[in-house]
C-alpha positions in Angstrom: 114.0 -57.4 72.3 116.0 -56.6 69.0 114.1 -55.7 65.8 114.4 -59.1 64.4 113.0 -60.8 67.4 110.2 -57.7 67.4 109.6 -59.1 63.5 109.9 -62.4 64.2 106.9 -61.6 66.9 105.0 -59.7 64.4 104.9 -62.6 62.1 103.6 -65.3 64.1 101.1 -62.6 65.8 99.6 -61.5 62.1 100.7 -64.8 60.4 102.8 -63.4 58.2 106.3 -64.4 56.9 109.1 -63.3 58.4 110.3 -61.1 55.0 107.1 -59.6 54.9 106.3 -59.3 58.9 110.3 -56.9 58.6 108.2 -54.9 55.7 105.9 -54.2 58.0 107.9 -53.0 60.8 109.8 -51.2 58.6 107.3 -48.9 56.9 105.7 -48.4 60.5 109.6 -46.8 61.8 109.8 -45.3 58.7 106.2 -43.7 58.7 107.0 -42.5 62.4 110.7 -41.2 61.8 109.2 -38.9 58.8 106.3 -37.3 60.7 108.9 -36.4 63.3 111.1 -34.9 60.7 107.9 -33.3 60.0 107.4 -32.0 63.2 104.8 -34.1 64.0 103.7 -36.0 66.9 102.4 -39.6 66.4 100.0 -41.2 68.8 99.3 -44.8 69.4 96.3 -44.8 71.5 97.4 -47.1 74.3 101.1 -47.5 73.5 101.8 -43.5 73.7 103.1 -40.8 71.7 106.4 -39.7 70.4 106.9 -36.5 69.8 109.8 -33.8 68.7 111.1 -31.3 71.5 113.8 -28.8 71.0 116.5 -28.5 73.6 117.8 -25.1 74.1 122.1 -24.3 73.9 123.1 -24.6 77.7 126.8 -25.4 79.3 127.7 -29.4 80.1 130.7 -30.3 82.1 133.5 -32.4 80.8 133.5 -35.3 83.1 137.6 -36.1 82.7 138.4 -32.5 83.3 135.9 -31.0 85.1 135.9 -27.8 82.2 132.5 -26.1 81.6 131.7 -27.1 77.4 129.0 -25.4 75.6 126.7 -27.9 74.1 124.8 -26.5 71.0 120.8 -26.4 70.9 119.4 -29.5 69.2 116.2 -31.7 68.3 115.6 -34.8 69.9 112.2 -37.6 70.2 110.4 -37.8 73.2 108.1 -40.7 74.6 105.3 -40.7 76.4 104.0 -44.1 77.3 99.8 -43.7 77.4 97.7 -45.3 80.1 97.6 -49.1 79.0 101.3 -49.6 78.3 102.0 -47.8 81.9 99.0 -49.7 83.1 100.7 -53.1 81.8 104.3 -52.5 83.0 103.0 -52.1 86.8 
């Protein structure tokens, strides 16, 4: 599912237009991407929690040549899926 079929979904869900269903799901992505700029988790309860994690500088391989490459440290978004969405996929 693409975000305008996840739109499309919240509209008819929350009878909503389709304009203002994409408002929606836009202010949530952009709620979630600034608390993790933040540094802040944010937990649906039931759905699960993303999170920022730091990954540390370490050495990768180039896959063509086989040469060791340094990779720098870097911040990245972590999921955790909670206990009904884990719950619902099994």
């Amino acid at each position: 599912m693409r975000k305008p079929e996840l739109a499309a979904a919240i509209a008819e869900k929350a009878d909503l237009t389709k304009e203002k269903a994409n408002l929606v799901l836009n202010a949530v992505l952009e709620s979630i991407t600034s608390a993790l700029h933040k540094k802040d988790s944010v937990t649906l309860v039931g759905f699960g929690t993303f999170e920022q994690r730091h990954r540390g500088a370490r050495t990768g391989k180039n896959p063509q040549t086989g040469e060791p490459v340094k990779i720098k440290a870097s911040n990245t978004v972590a999921f955790k899926p909670g206990k009904a969405l884990k719950e619902s996929v099994n």
